[in-house]
N, C-alpha and C positions, 0 to 999 in steps of 0.2 A: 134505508136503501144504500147511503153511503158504508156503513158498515158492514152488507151484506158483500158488497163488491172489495171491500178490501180483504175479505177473507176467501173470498173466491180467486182473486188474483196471488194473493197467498200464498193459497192451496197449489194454484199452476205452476207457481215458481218453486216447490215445493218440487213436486212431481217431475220439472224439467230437470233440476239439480240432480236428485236421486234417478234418471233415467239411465238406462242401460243404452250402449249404442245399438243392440237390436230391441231396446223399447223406440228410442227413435228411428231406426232404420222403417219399423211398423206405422208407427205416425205420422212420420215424411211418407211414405205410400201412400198412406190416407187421405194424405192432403189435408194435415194439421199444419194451420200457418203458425203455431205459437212454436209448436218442436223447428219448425224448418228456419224461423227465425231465430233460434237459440242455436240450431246448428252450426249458422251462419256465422253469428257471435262466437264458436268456439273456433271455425276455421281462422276469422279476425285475429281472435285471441295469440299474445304472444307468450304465455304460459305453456310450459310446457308438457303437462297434464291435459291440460285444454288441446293444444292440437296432437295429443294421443287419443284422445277418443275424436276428436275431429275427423282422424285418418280413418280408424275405424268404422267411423259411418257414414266414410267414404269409400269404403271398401263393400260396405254391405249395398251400398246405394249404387254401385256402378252399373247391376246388370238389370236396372232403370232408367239405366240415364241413356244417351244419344239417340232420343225420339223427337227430341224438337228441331226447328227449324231455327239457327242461332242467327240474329241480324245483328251487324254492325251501324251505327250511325255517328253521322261526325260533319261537321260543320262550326265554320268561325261563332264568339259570341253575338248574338241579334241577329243569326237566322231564324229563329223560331223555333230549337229545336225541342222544349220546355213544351209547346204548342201540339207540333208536328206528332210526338210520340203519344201525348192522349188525344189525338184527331185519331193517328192509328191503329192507336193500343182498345179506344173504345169501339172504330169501329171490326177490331179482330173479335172481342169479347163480343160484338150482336153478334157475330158470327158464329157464336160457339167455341170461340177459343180462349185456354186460358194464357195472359200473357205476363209475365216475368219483366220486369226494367231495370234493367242495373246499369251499375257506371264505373268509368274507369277516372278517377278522380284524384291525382297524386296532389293535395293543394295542402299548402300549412296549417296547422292548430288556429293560426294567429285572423287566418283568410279560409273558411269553411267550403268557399265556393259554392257554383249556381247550383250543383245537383242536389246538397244540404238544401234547397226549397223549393226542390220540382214536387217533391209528395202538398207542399201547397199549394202552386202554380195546377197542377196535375190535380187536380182536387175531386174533378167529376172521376177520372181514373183511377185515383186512390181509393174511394169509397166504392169500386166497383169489386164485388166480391167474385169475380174471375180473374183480376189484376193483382201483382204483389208489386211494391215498386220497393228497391233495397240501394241505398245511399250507403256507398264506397266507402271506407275508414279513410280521413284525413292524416296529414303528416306522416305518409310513408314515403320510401322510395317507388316509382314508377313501378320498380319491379314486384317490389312486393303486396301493389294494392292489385297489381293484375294477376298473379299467382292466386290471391284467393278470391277474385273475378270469376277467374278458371275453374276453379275448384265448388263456388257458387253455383253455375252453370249446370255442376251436376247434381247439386242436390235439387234446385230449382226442376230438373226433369225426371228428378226421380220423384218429385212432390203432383208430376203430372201435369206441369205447364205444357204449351203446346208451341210456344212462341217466346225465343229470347230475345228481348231488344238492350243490346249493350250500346251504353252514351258512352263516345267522349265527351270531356269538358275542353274546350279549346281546342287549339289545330298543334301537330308537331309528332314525337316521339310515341305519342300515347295513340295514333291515329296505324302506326306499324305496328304496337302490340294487339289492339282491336282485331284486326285483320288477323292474326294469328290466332285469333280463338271462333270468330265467327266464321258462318258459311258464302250468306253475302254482306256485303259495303256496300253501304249507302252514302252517299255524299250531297249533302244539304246545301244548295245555294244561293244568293240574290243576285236578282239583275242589277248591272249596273254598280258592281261592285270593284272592278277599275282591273278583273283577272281574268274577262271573258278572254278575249286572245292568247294571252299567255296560257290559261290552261290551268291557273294558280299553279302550285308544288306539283313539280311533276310525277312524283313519287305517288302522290294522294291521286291522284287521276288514274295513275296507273293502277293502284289496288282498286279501284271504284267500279262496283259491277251495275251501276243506275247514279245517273246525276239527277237529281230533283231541284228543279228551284220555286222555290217556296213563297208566299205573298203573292200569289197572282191573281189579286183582287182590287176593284178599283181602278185609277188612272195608272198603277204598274200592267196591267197585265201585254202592253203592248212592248214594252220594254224585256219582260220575263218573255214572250214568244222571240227577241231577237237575241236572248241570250243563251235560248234553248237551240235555234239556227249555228249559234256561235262556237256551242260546246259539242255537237254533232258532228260539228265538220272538223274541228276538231279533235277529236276521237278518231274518225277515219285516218288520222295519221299514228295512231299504235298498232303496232301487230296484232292478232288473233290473242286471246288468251290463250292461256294451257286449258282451261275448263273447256274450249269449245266455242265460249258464250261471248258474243257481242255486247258490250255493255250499251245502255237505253240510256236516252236522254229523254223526261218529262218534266210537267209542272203540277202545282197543287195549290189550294189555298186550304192551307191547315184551319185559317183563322175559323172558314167556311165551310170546310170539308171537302172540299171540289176535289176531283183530280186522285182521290187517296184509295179507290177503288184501281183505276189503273195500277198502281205502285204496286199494290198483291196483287196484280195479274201477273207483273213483269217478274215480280220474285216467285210468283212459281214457276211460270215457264222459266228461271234459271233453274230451278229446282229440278222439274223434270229432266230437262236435256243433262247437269249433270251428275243425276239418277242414273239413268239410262246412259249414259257413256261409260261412266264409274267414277268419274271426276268426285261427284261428291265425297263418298266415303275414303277416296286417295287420299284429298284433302284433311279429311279428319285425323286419318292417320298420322300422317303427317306432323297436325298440330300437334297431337297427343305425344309423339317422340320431340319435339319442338320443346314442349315444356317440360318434360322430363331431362334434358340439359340445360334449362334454362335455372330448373328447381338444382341442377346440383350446384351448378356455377353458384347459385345465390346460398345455397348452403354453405360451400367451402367457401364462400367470401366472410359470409358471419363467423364461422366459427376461427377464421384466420384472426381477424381484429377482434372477436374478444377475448385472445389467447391472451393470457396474462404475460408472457415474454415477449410477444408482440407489441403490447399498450403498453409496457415501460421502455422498449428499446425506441419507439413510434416518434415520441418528442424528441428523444436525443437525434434522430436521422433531418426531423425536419429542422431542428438544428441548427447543423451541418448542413442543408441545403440553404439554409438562411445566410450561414456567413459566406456562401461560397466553397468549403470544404471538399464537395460532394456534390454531382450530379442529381438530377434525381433519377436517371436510371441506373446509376451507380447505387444507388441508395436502398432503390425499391430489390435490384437485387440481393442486395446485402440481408434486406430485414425478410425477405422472402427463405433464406438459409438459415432464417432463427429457425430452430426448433419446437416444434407445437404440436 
């Protein structure tokens, strides 16, 4: 038995290597999770072969992709959110949907982070063969573990997902790039966590098209109903979105399931209204020129520092800003006038 399975797994790795980008452009349609997962490894990949056919069947895959519904999710660590997305994620999938979970997860080699053990945590959803759940590459910069986030997103729809739920891990920087790729934000949070008034980051509230707070089971739930009072009336002091859309304040107990019916009501009636105005696809647009300057900015950053005229003059400048010599804007323009 054990022999039979290592030659069958073999065989696959076999058949992945040697595929052509329209063999897998056909198996991502099909909804082969083995090609769509190797895809994904090659968009990863910092080989430069690897992200030539990466592109490629990115290319082939575009006019598949922007049929799903992309959700943002984000919330501090010990809201639940490990919890919350297989509460959701399972009950999308009774629903007949299939759902996709990916993460924005910029965290060191050294510290793997919580998403590296949400496919354990997430265990009933993992084994659900309508759910993919795909754990971020460690030890990149922010920008480049969301670049192929992004670029995930479309193979995941052209594989025929119907529902993308991208995590943050933690609150900050990663919580503005989220929002740049998805359609709505969701904002996870507990009662009694010392930011009802303030509104926590103002920034995050503002991108947030539903605040959910979460645990409202047990001796919390009277606590979560005043925290939900709290962030209502609070909300009423932002302007209107550009979408149209009022953002919602509910509650839920992931633990128990409660409350996670409401939350897909409230994202499709976003859905609808910005359907029907055209807010939605403005938005998309939008993103898609968004990361199309964001991809070159990050290209001409790579290929400036690994100029080899650059990496030998680099120590001599920082140098000179060591001893005092040199500014560092004095500096950075100098070595910006090296030649590359």
């Amino acid at each position: 038995m054990i022999k039979k399975s290592y030659f069958y797994k073999k065989t696959i790795l076999n058949l992945l290597k040697n595929a052509s980008p329209t063999d897998f452009f056909h198996q991502i349609t099909d909804g082969n999770i083995s090609y769509l997962s190797r895809a994904i490894t090659l968009v990863e990949s910092n080989n430069v072969k690897h992200l030539e056919k990466a592109n490629q069947i990115l290319e082939l895959c575009l006019s598949n992709a922007n049929k799903s519904i992309r959700i943002g999710i984000t919330g501090v660590p010990g809201v639940g959110k490990s919890t919350f997305i297989e509460s959701f994620g399972k009950y999308l999938t009774n629903k007949g949907k299939k759902v996709a979970v990916l993460a924005i997860d910029p965290t060191s080699t050294m510290n793997q982070g919580s998403i590296l053990g949400d496919k354990t945590r997430m265990e009933s959803l993992a084994l659900d063969e309508n759910a993919f759940i795909r754990p971020s590459p460690s030890g990149e910069t922010l920008g480049g573990v969301a670049r192929k986030t992004r670029e995930t997103i479309t193979l995941c729809e052209a594989a025929g997902f119907d529902i993308i739920l991208v995590e943050t891990v933690g609150v900050g920087q990663s919580e503005v790039t989220v929002h740049s790729m998805v359609d709505f934000f969701l904002l996870l949070k507990l009662a009694n966590a010392g930011d009802e008034l303030q509104g926590i980051k103002r920034g995050i509230i503002e991108m947030a098209d539903a605040i959910v707070i979460n645990k409202a089971d047990g001796d919390n739930i009277k606590k979560v109903n005043s925290a939900k009072t709290e962030f209502s009336r609070a909300l009423h002091l932002y302007p209107l979105k550009e979408s149209g859309w009022a953002p919602k304040v509910t509650t839920c107990s992931a633990l128990n399931n409660v409350g996670i019916d409401r939350i897909y009501e409230i994202i499709n009636s976003y859905v609808n209204l910005t359907t029907k105005n055209g807010y939605f696809y403005t938005k998309r647009n939008e993103q898609n020129k968004h990361w199309f300057f964001e991809t070159i900015n990050s290209e001409l950053k790579k290929q400036f520092y690994m100029n080899s005229n650059v990496q030998n003059a680099l120590n001599i400048f920082l140098k000179k800003i060591e001893n005092q010599e040199l500014s560092p804007f004095s500096a950075a323009q100098e070595l910006l006038k090296i030649k590359h």
